[in-house]
C-alpha positions as CSV (number, residue, x, y, z in Angstrom):
1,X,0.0,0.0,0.0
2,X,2.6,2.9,0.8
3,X,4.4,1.6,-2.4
4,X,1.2,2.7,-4.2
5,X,1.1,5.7,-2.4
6,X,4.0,6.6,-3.3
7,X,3.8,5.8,-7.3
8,X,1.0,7.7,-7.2
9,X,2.8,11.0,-5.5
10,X,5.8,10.5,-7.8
11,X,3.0,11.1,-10.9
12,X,1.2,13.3,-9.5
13,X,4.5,15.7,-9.6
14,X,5.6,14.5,-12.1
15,X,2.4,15.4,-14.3
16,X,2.4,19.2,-12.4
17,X,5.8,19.6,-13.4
18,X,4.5,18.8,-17.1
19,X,2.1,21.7,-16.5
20,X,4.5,24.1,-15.1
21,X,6.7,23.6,-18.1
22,X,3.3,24.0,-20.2
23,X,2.5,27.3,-18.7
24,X,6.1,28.6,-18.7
25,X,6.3,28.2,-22.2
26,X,3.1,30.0,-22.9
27,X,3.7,32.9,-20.2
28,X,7.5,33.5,-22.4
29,X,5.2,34.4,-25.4
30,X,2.8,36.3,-23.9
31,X,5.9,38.1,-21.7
32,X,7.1,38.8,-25.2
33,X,3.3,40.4,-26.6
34,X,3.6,42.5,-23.4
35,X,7.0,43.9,-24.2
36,X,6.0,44.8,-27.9
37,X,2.7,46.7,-26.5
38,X,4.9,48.1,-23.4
39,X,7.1,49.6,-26.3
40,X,3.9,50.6,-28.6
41,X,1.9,52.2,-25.8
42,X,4.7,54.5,-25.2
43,X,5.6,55.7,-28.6
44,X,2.5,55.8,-30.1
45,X,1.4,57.8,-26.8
46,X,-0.2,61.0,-27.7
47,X,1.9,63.9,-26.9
48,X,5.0,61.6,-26.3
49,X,8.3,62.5,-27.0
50,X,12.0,61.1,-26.6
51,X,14.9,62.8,-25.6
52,X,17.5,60.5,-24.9
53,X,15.9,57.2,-25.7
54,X,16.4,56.3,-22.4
55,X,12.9,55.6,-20.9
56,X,12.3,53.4,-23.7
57,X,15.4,51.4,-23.6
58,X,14.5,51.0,-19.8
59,X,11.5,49.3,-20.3
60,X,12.0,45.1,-19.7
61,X,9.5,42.7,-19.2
62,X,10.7,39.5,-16.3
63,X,9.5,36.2,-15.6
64,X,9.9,34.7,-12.4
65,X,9.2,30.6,-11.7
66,X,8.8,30.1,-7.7
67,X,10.6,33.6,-7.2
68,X,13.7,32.7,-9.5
69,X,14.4,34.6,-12.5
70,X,13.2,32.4,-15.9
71,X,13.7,35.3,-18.4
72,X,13.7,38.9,-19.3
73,X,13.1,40.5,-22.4
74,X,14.3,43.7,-23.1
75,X,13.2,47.0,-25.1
76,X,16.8,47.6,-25.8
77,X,17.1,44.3,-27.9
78,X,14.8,45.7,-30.1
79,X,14.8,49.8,-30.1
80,X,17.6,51.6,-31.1
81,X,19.9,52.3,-28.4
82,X,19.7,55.9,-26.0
83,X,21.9,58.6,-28.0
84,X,23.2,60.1,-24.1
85,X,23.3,58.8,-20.9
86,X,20.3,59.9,-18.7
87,X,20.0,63.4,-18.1
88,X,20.8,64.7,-14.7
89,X,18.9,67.4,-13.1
90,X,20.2,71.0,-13.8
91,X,19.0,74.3,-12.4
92,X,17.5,76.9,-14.7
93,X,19.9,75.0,-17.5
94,X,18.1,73.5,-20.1
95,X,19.9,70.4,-22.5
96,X,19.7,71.1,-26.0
97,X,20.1,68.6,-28.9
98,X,20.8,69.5,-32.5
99,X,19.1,66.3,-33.0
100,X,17.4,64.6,-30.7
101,X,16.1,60.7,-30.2
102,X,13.3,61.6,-32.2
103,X,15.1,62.9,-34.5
104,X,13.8,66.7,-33.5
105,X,16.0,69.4,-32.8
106,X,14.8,70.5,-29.0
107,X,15.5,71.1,-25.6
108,X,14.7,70.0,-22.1
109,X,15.2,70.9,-18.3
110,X,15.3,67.8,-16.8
111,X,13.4,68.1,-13.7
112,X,14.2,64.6,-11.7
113,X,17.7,62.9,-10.5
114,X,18.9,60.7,-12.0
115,X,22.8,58.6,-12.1
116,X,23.5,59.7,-15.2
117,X,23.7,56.2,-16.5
118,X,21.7,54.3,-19.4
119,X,18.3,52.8,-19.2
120,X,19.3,49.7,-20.5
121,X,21.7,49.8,-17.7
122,X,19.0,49.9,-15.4
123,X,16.7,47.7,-17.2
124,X,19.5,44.4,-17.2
125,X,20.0,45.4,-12.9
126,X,16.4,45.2,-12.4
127,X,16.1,41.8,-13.7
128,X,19.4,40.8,-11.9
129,X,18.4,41.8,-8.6
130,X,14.7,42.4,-8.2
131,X,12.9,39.1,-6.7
132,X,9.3,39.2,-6.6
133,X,7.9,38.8,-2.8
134,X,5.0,36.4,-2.3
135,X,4.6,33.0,-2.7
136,X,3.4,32.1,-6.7
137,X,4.3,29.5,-9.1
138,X,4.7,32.5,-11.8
139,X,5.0,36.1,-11.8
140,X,5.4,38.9,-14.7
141,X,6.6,42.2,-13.9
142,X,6.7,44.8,-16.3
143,X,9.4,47.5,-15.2
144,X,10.4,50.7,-16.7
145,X,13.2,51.1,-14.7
146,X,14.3,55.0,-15.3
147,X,14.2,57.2,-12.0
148,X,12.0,59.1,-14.2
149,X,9.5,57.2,-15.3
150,X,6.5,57.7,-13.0
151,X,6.6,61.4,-13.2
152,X,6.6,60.9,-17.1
153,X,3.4,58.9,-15.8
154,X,1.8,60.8,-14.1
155,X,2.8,64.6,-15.2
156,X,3.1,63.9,-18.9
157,X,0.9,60.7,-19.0
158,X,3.1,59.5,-22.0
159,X,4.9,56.8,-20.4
160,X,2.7,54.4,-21.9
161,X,2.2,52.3,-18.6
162,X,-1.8,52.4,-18.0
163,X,-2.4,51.5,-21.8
164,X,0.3,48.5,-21.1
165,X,-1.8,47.5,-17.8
166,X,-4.8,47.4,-19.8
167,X,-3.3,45.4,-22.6
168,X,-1.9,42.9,-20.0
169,X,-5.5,42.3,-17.9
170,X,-7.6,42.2,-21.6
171,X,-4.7,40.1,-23.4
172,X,-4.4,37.6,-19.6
173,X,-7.9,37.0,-20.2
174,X,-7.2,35.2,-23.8
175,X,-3.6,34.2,-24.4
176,X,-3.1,31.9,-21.3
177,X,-6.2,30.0,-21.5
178,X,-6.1,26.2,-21.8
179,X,-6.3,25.2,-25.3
């Protein structure tokens, strides 16, 4: 009898570690459909405009399996890389660029501290050092990982980051369902 019991436990993990691997493989593509819509929402954001490319390049998408990292996919693989480093704040100074990310001539007085480093920078620490808290089988986080990105959310509203939200819940609700 415990030998059954036992045969029967072994399957029994064995068939949800068949599942896990299922879902895992379908939570990489729809990791990947966030990322493109992460990068969409915030160019295609009315009113949006890039500096430095930085915000953008900062933007990375992670999958965690039982709190361990699985994978990360990163705007920076597929955007054209910052043309500066991150602006830092100035007083009464504005930056000016002959030709800017968007390929604009402008200028800007950047408002919020930063390290003066590069978003993709900050995008690859994230995913090396950020462990989600709680105790799931998966989680996603979408970060975008420049100092300034919430107050280009919520001063601007161009970040992108509510459309991206939105897309996730309404694509959550299709993409992983059992097939």
């Amino acid at each position: 009898m415990p030998q059954n019991k036992r045969t029967i436990a072994k399957a029994l993990d064995g068939y949800k570690e068949y599942i896990a691997d299922q879902v895992e493989s379908q939570l990489k593509k729809y990791c990947w459909s966030l990322l493109d819509n992460a990068i969409k929402s915030r160019q295609q954001a009315p009113g949006s405009h890039n500096f430095t490319g930085n915000l953008l390049n900062s933007i990375v998408v992670c999958l965690y399996r039982e709190g361990d990292p699985v994978i990360a996919y990163f705007a920076s693989s597929l955007v054209p890389e910052a043309i500066v480093p991150k602006m830092r704040k100035r007083s009464r100074r504005r930056v000016f660029f002959s030709k800017d990310y968007d390929g604009e001539q402008s200028a800007y007085l950047p408002t919020v501290d930063t390290n003066g480093g590069w978003g993709r920078d900050d995008a690859q620490k994230f995913f090396e050092y950020y462990r989600p808290k709680g105790n799931h089988l998966f989680d996603i986080v979408v970060a975008y990982t420049v100092e300034y990105a919430d107050w280009v959310n919520y001063e601007r509203g161009t970040a992108g980051i509510v459309r991206t939200m939105q897309y996730a819940e309404d694509l959550g609700r299709t993409f992983l369902q059992v097939r």
